[in-house]
N, C-alpha and C positions, 0 to 999 in steps of 0.2 A: 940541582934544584929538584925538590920533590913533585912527581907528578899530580895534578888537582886531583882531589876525591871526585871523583862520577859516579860515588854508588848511591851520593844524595841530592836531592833536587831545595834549592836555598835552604839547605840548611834544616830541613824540615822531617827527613828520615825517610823519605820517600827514594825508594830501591829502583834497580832497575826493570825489576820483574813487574814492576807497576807502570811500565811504558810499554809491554809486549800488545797492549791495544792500540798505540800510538805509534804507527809506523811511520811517520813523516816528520816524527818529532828526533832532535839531537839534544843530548845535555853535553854539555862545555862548561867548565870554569863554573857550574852552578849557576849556568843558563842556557833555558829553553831555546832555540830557535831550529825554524825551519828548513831543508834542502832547498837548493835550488830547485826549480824543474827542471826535467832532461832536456837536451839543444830541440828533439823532434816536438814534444809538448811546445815549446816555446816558441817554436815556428807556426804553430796549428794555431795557438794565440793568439799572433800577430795577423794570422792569416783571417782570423775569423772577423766579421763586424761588428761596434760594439754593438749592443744591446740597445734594443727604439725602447725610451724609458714611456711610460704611459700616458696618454694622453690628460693633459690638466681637465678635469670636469669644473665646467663653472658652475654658477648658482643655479638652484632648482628653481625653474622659470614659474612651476605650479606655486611659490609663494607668494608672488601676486595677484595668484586668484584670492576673491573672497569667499570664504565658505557658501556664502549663496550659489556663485556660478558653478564652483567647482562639484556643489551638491547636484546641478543640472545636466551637468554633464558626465559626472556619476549613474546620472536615473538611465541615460541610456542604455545602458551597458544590461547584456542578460542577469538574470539572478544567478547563475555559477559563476560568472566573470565576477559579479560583483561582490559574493561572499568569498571568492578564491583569490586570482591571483592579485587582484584591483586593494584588498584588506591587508596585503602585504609587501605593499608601496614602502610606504612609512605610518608612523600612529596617526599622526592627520588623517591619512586616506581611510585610516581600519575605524577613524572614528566616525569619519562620515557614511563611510560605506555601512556602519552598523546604525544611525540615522536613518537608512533606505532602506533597512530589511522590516519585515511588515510578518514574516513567516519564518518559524526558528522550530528543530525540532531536538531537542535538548535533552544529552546522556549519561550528566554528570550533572546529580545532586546538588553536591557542593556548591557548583554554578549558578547555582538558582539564587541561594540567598545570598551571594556574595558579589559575583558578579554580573549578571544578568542585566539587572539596571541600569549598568553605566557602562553596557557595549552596546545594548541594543533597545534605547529608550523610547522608540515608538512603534512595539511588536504591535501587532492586531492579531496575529494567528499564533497562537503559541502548544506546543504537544510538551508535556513533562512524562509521558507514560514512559517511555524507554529507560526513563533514568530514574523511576522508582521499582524498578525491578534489580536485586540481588544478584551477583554474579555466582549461580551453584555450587557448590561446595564438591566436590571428583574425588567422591571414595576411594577409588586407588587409580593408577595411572591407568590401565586395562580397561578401565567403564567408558561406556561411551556416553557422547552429549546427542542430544538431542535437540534441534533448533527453528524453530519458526518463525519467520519474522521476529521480533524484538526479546522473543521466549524464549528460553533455553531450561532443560529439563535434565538429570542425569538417569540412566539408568542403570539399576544394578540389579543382575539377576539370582545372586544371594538371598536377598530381602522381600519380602512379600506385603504391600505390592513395589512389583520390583522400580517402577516408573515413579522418580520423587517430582513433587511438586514446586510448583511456581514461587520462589520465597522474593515478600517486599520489603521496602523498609517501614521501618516502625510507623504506627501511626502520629505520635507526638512529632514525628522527625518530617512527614508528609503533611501535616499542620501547619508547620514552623514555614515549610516551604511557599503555603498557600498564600499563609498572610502579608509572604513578602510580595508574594505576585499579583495581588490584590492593593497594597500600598502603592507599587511602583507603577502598577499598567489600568489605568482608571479608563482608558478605550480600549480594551481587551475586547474581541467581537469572540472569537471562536478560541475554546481551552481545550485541553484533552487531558486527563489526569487519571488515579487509583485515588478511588474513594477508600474512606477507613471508615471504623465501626461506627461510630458516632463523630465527623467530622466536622468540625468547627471552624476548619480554614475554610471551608464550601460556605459557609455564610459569612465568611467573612471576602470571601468573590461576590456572593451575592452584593451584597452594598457597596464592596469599591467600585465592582465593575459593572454598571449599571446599562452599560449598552451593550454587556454580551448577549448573543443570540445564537450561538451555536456552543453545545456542550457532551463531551463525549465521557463516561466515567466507566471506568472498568471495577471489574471487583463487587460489584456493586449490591448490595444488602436492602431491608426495608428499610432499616434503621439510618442507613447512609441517605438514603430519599428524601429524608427527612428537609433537609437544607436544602435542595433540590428544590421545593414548594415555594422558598423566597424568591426563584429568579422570575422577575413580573416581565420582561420581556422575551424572554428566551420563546425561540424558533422552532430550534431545529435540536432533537434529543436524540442521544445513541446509548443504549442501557446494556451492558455488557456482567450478566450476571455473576457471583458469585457460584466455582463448582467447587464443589467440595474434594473432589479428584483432582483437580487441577490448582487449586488458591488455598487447599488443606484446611479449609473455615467447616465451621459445625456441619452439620447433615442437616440443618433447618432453617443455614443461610441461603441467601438466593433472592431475588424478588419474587413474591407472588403478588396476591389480589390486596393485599394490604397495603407494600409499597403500590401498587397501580393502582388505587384510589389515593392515595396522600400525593401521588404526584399529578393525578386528574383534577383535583381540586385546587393545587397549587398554579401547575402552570396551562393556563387557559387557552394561551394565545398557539400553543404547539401547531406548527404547519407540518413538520414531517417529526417520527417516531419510530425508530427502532428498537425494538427486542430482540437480543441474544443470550439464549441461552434462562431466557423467563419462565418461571412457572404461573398459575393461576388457572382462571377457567374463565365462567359466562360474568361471576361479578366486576371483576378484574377490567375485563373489555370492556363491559357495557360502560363502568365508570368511566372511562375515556372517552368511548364514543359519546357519553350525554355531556362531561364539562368541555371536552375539548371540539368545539361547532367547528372552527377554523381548519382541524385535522383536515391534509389534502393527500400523505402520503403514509403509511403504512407500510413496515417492514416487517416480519418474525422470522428467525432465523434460530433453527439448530432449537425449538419452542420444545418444555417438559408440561405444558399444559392439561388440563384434566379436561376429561368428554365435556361437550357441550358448547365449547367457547364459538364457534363458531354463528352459533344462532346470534352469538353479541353482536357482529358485524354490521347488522339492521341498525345498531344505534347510531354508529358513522353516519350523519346525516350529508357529510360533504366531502367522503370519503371519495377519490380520483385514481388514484395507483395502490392495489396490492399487492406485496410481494414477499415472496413467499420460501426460503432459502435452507437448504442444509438440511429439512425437516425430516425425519425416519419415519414419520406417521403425521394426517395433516388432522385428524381425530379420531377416538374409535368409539366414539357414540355421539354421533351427530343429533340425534334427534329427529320423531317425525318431519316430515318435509311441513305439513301444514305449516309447522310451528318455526321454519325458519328464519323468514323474512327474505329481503333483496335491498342488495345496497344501491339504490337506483339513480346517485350522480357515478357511479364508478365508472371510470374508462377503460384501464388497462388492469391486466390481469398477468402477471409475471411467478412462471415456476423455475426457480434453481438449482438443482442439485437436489431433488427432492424425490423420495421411495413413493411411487402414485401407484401401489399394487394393491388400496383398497379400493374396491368400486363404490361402496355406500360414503364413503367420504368425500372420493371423489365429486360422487353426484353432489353432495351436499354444497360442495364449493363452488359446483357449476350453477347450481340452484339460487347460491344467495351472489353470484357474480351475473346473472344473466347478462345485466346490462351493459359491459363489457364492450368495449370499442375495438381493444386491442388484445392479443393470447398473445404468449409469449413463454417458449416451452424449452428449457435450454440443461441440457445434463442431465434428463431425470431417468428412472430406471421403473421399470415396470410399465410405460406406457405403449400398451399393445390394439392392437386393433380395438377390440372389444371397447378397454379404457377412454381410446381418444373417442370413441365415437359418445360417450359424454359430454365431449365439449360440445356436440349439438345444439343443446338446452341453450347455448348462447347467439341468440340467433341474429347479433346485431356488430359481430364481428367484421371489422373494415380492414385489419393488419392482422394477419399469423405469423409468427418465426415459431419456425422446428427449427435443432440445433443438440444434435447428437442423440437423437430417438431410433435406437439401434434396431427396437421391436417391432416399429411400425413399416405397414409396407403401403406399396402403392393401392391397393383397394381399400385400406386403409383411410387415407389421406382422403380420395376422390369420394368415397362415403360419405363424407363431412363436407368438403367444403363446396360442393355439387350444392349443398341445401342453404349453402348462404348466400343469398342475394346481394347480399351490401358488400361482399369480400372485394375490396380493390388490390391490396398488396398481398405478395408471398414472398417467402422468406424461406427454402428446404436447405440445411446443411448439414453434412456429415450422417445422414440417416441410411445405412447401410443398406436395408432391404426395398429401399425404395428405389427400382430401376426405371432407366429411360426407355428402354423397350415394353415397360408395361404400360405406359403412356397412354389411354383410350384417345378416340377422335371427340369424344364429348371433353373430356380434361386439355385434351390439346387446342381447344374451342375456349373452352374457358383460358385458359393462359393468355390468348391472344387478345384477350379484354380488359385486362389487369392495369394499372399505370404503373406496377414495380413489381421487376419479377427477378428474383435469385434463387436460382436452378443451379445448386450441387451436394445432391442426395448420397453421392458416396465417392470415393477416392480417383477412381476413372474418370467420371463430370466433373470433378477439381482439377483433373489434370490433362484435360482434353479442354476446359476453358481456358486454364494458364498457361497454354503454350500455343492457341491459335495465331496463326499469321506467321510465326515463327521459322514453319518450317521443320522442326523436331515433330518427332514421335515416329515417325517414318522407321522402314525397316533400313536395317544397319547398311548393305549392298546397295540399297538405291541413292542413299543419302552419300555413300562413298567414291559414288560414281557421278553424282551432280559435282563433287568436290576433282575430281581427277579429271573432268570436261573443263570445268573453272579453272584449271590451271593449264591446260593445256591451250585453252584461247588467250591467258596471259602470256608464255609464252611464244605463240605464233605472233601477236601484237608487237612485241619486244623486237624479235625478228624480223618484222616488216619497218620497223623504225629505222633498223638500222641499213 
């Protein structure tokens, strides 16, 4: 009888050299089957328990709630719980959970007009700026990025200038976006967005969204302002200029005194305003401070302003907080003092990060802020003896904070605030040359009259207050040998127990 062919598998022409991956496999008679296992596998088998198969899950008890209760007990839950693990229950939970979200800060475009409406239909806060910036184009793999917050920049030092700019999306495509977020969210309170040249989804917010009151635009032009003048309720404004080093727009975009009349006359009701990055001058302000009576808060930040604006501040008839941020220069032609005026509801008086090494500007600002409640001096550079004693002129000061005034020292400081009568609160931190040993017994008189006092002028006074009671700061040997007493009365304890 002839042996069966094994060099094919049914028949098919499949060889043996095509089972050298199949070690557990045999061909027979043009059939596959298996070895046995060896007698020791087959005991380990036996020996083993089967397998606890999984517990049956019953029904999801949460079907019984109604979306009312289940939305209420949703609400408790923090805002990351609720956007995070709580959205990826099931689509029921991710639909309710986006129900309860009120604040969305959104990084993809696309999202906007597509879906945005029907995950999270009752936003009130909503930020689009993140997701109308371009993601930069990385001239070769070796350039580095550059990234601030939401910005990213590349640079290459090939090219001159080597630093490229901020790129957006188109403006018809920033349009397209607006008008959907204005159809779908008609209780929008607060937006954050990039304006375009001439935008037409901004009025098209204005009229869906009728009870916005808070509005942030970046990029922002005079021409873009424009739409800006329809919103009849709006609040609260944040004006983020157009640079032309950074946003690559003409050399003569920007806001100046144009856009800040067309928006002085548009929105009346403004409570608080910020400028960054604004140009203009005395026209500019003044149109503010006369249409806008309500102003209470004032910001400039990082200002290309022309001499004189400062004298505008007199028109702020109800001006409360100014503040003052980033600025390399606060003016360099003030103007005589006759002619400056004084903003006489102002209370507080706030500098940030700001170059104070003019004295005649100085004075000017102290001039038209006399009536100042509260000073408030935090990061700035050039504030030297000489300079703070400026702040004099303000003689109605009830609160100071110093906060990183490297140049001022203690004869400095007691100069000044010796001559104010009203001073209740201080506030000294991180100010380097202001020591506790040069402390007078008149200064140390006055301190003990204060109702608020924060006392740490330099890195020594921060760390001699945060480790009082403690025990630390001590030398190394003394503290080694309280620790080697303590264990040797642990020990003898131990010993007498026994």
């Amino acid at each position: 009888m002839p042996e069966p062919d094994v060099g094919v598998l049914g028949g098919q022409g499949l060889h043996r050299d095509g089972l050298k991956g199949w070690p557990f496999q045999r061909v027979l008679s043009g059939k596959m089957t298996t070895p046995p296992p060896p007698a020791e596998k087959q005991q380990h088998q036996q020996a083993r328990p089967a397998a606890v198969a999984p517990p049956d899950r019953g029904p999801d008890q949460t079907l019984e709630f109604s979306d009312g209760l289940l939305l209420r007990v949703l609400a408790c839950l923090p805002e990351p719980h609720l956007m995070g693990a709580a959205s990826l229950v099931c689509k029921r939970w991710m639909r309710l959970a986006g129900r309860l979200c009120r604040r969305l800060v959104v990084r993809d475009w696309a999202f906007v007009t597509h879906r945005l409406h029907y995950r999270f239909p009752e936003l009130a806060d909503l930020d689009l700026f993140p997701a109308s910036i371009v993601a930069p184009a990385v001239p070769s793999p070796t350039s580095p990025l550059l990234t601030c917050a939401e910005v990213s920049l590349t640079l290459d030092p090939s090219v001159d200038p080597p630093l490229g700019a901020c790129r957006f999306l188109a403006d018809d495509v920033l349009d397209r976006g607006l008008v959907a977020v204005a159809a779908s969210f008609p209780n929008l309170r607060r937006l954050s967005a990039t304006a375009a040249s001439e935008s037409g989804g901004l009025m098209d917010i204005a009229s869906g969204c009728v009870t916005l009151q808070e509005l942030e635009l970046h990029r922002c032009t005079d021409l873009a302002l424009r739409p800006v003048s329809a919103f009849a309720h709006l609040q609260i404004l944040r004006l983020v200029a157009a640079s032309s080093a950074l946003y690559s727009t003409s050399e003569d975009g920007g806001v100046t005194d144009i856009g800040l009349t067309i928006l002085a006359h548009g929105c009346k009701r403004l409570v608080k305003l910020e400028l960054v990055g604004c140009e203009g001058s005395y026209d500019g302000i003044a149109a503010v401070g006369r249409c806008c009576a309500m102003l209470e808060e004032l910001t400039i930040a990082n200002h290309r302003m022309d001499s004189g604006w400062l004298a505008a501040l007199a028109f702020c008839g109800n001006l409360k907080t100014l503040r003052l941020q980033g600025c390399c220069r606060i003016d360099d032609d003030p103007g005589p003092a006759e002619h400056l005026g004084a903003c006489l509801t102002l209370e507080s008086l706030q500098l940030q990060q700001c170059q104070l090494r003019d004295s005649r500007a100085l004075h000017a600002l102290f001039l038209v802020c006399e009536g100042a409640r509260e000073l408030l001096v935090q990061n700035c550079w050039g504030l030297e003896d000489d300079m703070f004693a400026l702040a004099g002129l303000c003689r109605r000061v009830k609160f100071l904070s110093l906060e990183g005034c490297s140049q001022l020292t203690t004869r400095g400081l007691e100069s000044v605030i010796t001559s104010w009568s009203d001073l209740q609160s201080l506030k000294v931190v991180s100010c380097d040359k202001i020591k506790d040993e040069e402390i007078s017994p008149a200064l140390s008189e006055l301190f003990s009259s204060f109702k608020e006092l924060k006392w740490r002028p330099d890195n020594k006074s921060r760390l001699a207050a945060s480790l009082a009671g403690t025990g630390m700061g001590k030398k190394g040997r003394v503290l080694c040998k309280r620790f080697w007493l303590r264990d040797l009365r642990d020990e003898r304890e131990k010993a007498s127990n026994y």
